[in-house]
N, C-alpha and C positions, 0 to 999 in steps of 0.2 A: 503272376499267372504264367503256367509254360506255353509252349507251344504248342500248337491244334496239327499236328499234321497226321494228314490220311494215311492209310495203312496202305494203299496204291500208289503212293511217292518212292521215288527213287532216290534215296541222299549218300549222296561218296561220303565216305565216312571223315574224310579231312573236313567237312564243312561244317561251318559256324552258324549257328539258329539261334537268334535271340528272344528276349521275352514276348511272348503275347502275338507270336507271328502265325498266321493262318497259313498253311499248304493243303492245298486242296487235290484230289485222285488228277494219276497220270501228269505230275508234276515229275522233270527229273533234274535235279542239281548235281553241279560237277564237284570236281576236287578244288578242294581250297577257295570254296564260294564264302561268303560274308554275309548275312539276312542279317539286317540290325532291328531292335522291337517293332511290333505293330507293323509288320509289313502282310499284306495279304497277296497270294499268290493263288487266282482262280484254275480251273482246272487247266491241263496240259501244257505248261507254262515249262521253260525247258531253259536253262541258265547255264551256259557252260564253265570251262574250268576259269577259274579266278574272279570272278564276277562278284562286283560288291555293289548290293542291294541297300540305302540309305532309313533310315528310321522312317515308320508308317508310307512308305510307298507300296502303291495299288498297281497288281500286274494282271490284266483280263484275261480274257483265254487265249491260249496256245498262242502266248507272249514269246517270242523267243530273245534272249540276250547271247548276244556272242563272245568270245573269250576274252576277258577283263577290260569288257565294258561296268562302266560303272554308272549307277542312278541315284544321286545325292539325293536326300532327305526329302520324302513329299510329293515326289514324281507319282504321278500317273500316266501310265500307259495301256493302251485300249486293244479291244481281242484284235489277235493277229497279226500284232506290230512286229516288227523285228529291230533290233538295234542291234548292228555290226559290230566286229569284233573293235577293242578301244575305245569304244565312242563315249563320251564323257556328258551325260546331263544334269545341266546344274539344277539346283534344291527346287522343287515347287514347280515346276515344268510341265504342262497336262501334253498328253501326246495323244490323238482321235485314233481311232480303227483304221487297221489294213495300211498303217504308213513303214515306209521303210529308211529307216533313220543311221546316217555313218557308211551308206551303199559303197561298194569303189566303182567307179566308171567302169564302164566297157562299151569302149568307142566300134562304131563300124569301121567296117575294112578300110572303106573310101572314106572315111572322114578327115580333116584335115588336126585334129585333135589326138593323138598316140596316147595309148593306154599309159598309164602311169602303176607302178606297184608299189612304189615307197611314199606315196600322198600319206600324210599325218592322220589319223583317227579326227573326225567331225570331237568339235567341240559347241555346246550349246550352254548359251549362260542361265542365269537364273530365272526362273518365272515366267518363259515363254510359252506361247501355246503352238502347236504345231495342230494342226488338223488331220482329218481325216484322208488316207489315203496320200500322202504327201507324200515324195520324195527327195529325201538331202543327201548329198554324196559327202565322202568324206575327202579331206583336205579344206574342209571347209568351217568358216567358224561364224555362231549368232553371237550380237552380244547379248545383255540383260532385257529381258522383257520382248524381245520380239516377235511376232505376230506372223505365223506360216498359216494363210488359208487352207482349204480342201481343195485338196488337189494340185497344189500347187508342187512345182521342181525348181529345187535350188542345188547348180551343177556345182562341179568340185573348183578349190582355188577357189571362191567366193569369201569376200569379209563384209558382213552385215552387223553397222552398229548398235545400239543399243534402242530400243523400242520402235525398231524399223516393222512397218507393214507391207507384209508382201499378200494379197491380196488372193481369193481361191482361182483356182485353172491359171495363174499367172504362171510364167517360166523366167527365172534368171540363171541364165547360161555363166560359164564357166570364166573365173578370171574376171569377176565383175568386184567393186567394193561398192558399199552404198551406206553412207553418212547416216549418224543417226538421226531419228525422228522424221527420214522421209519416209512416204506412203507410195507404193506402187498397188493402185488398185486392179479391179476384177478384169481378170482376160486379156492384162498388157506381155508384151514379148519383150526380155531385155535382153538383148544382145551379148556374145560373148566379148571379152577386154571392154566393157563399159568402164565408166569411173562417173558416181553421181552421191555428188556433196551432201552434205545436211541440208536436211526442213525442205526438199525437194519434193514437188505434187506429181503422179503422174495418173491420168484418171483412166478409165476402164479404154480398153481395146486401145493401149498407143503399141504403137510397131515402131521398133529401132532396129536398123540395117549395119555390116561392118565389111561388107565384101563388094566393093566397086564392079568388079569384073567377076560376081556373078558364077563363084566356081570356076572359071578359064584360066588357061595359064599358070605357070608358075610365081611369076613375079606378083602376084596377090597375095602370097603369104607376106611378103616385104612387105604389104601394104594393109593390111586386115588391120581393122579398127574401129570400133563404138565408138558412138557419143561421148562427148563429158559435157555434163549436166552441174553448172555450177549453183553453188549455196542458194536457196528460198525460190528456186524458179521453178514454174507449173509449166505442164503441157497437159493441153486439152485432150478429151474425150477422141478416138480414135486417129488424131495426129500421128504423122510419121516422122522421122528422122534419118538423115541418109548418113552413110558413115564417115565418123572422124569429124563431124562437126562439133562445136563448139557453143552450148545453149548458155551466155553470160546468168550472172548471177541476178535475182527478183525478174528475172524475161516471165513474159505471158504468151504463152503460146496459145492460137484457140482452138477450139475442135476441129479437126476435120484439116488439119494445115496441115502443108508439107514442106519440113524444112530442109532448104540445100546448103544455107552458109551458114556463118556462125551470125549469131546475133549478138545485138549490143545490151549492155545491162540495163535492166528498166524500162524497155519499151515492149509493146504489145506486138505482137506478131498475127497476121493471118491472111490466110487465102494458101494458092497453092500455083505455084510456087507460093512460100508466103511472105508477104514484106511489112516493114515495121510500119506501123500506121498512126501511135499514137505514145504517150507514155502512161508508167503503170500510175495510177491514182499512190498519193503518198499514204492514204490512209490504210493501203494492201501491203506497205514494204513493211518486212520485220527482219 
């Protein structure tokens, strides 16, 4: 079967249209684009030049892709997204409305973070879902299967492994890694230069700090630093962390703690200040 495309499309004539693909009015493709079969393109859907479109991927309305971004086989992406120029998403990937995917920073004057312009195009692995509204800057990479809520922002220099949950309205700031198969749930704050292992819990509303001195002075840039958060350890529901601490591996943090040192592996933590109180049951350690 050919192609269905409206007579309100705009296509450079360098561009490649496969079988069975939908293009729907006020669609405009660039030069040297790729649509491979079965891909459907809703209306106002705007593809710049080089852009390669994967077998049956669905683009909603006034989708826009930027120049040789590419959308491996299966992707879905919802009206209004954008996907920056290079950004690379792997096969099978659903992306929600209104998210903006592959962004580059653009830091404030006074922030201590300097815009970067050579950060690598956002790479996303296979089978992730990203939600709605979401923002992922580029320099940064998911792996397989990872899980972006609504509304959620993941800053640039980030590496999130493979079936990592980041939870909706969560923020992970920039220059963070995070092991596969932890969960940061709903409405936690990760701090910039964090580092947090595998099979790591972090439950709704924890707060992580990396600035002792609070913006003052110059000699806090020497000194700025997150949490590291080692292998299979939890912290509780709105817990905090103060920075450059060190959370040992299977720790229990509880809700509502606030930690200043580093803790030892295996034992329970709480209160506030918090102190270790007990150990963790063996039947929790994995």
């Amino acid at each position: 079967m050919a192609a269905e495309i409206h007579s309100g499309a705009v296509i450079a004539a360098s561009a490649m249209i496969g079988k069975q693909v939908s293009i729907a009015p006020f669609c405009v493709i660039g030069e040297n684009v790729v649509i491979e079969d079965g891909a459907i393109l809703e209306p106002g859907c705007v593809l710049a030049d080089g852009v390669k479109v994967g077998k049956d991927v669905k683009l909603g309305c006034h989708v826009t892709l930027g120049n040789q971004a590419v959308l491996e086989a299966g992707v879905t992406a919802g009206d209004h997204t954008v996907v920056y120029p290079g950004t690379v998403i792997g096969e099978g990937t659903f992306i929600g409305s209104n998210s903006a995917v592959g962004r580059p920073p653009r830091a404030a004057a006074t922030s201590t973070v300097k815009n970067t312009e050579d950060l690598p195009p956002l790479k996303v692995g296979k089978k992730c879902t990203i939600g709605c509204s979401s923002v992922i800057y580029s320099g940064t990479e998911l792996g397989d299967g990872v899980f972006i809520g609504d509304r959620a922002l993941v800053r640039e220099r980030c590496t999130l492994g493979d079936k990592v949950v980041v939870g909706s309205g969560s923020a992970v700031e920039n220059n963070t890694r995070i092991g596969s198969f932890t969960k940061i749930q709903t409405g936690s704050y990760i701090t910039a230069y964090m580092e947090i292992e595998e099979n790591v819990f972090i439950a709704p509303m924890v707060t992580t700090t990396n600035d002792n001195y609070m913006g003052r002075t110059e000699k806090r840039f020497k000194h700025i630093k997150g949490a590291v958060i080692r292998r299979a350890a939890r912290i509780g529901g709105g817990a905090i962390l103060l920075p450059g601490i060190e959370v040992a591996e299977e720790t229990f943090v509880a809700a509502g703690s606030l930690i200043t040192k580093d803790t030892v592996a295996g034992k329970v933590y709480k209160g506030f200040p918090a102190k270790a109180v007990r150990d963790v049951p063996e039947d929790e350690l994995i």
